[in-house]
C-alpha positions as CSV (number, residue, x, y, z in Angstrom):
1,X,36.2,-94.8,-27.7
2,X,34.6,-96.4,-24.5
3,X,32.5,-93.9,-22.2
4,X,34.5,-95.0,-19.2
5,X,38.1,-94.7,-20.9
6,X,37.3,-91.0,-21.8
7,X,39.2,-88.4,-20.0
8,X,36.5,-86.1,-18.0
9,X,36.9,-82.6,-18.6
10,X,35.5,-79.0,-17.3
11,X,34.8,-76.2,-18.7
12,X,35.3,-72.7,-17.3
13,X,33.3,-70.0,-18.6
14,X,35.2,-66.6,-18.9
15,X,33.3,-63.3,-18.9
16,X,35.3,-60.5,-20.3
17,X,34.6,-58.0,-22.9
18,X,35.9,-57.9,-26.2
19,X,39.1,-55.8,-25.7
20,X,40.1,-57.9,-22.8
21,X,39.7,-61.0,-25.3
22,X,41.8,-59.7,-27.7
23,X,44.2,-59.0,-25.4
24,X,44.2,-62.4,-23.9
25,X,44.4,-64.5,-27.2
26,X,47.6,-61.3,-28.4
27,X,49.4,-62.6,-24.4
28,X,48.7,-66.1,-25.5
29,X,50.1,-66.1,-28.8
30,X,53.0,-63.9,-27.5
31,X,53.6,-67.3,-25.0
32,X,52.7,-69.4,-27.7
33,X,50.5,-71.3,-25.7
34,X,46.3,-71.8,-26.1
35,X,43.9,-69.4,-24.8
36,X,43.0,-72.2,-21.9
37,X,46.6,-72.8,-20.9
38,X,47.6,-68.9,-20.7
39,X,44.1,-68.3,-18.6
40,X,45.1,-71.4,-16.4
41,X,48.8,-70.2,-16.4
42,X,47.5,-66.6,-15.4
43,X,45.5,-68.3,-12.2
44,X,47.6,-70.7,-11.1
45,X,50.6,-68.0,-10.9
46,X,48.0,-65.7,-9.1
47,X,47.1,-68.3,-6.7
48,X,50.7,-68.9,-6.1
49,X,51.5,-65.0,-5.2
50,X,48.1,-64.7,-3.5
51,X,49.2,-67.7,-1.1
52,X,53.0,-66.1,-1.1
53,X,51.8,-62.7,0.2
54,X,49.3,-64.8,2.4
55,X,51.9,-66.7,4.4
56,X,54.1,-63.5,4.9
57,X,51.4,-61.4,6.4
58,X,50.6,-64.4,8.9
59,X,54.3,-64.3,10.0
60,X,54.2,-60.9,10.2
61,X,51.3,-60.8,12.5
62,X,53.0,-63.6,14.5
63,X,56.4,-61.6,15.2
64,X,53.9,-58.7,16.1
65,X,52.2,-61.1,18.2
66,X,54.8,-62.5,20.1
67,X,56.3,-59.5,20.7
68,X,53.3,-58.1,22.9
């Protein structure tokens, strides 16, 4: 395979300690999915609340905003 038609990658290097692995690969075999696409899964769901609960305490300040 050509250098230029390769897809580029990155890696992301996870720090846990050895009961949090295991628990990760026993979630990711429960989902049946890889280690990689339960840990992207598990951030890209968090993000999604995070951004959720975000946008609803800005409205919130907003209607206490306007209200004063």
């Amino acid at each position: 395979m050509e250098e230029n038609t390769r897809e580029k990658k990155t890696a992301l290097l996870v720090y846990c300690t050895p009961e949090e692995a295991a628990r990760i690969r026993a979630a990711a075999k429960r989902e049946r999915r890889t280690i990689s696409g339960f840990v992207i899964n598990s951030v890209m769901t968090r993000l999604a609340v995070g951004e959720r609960i975000q946008k609803r305490k800005e409205e919130a300040t907003e209607v206490r905003d306007a209200k004063h």
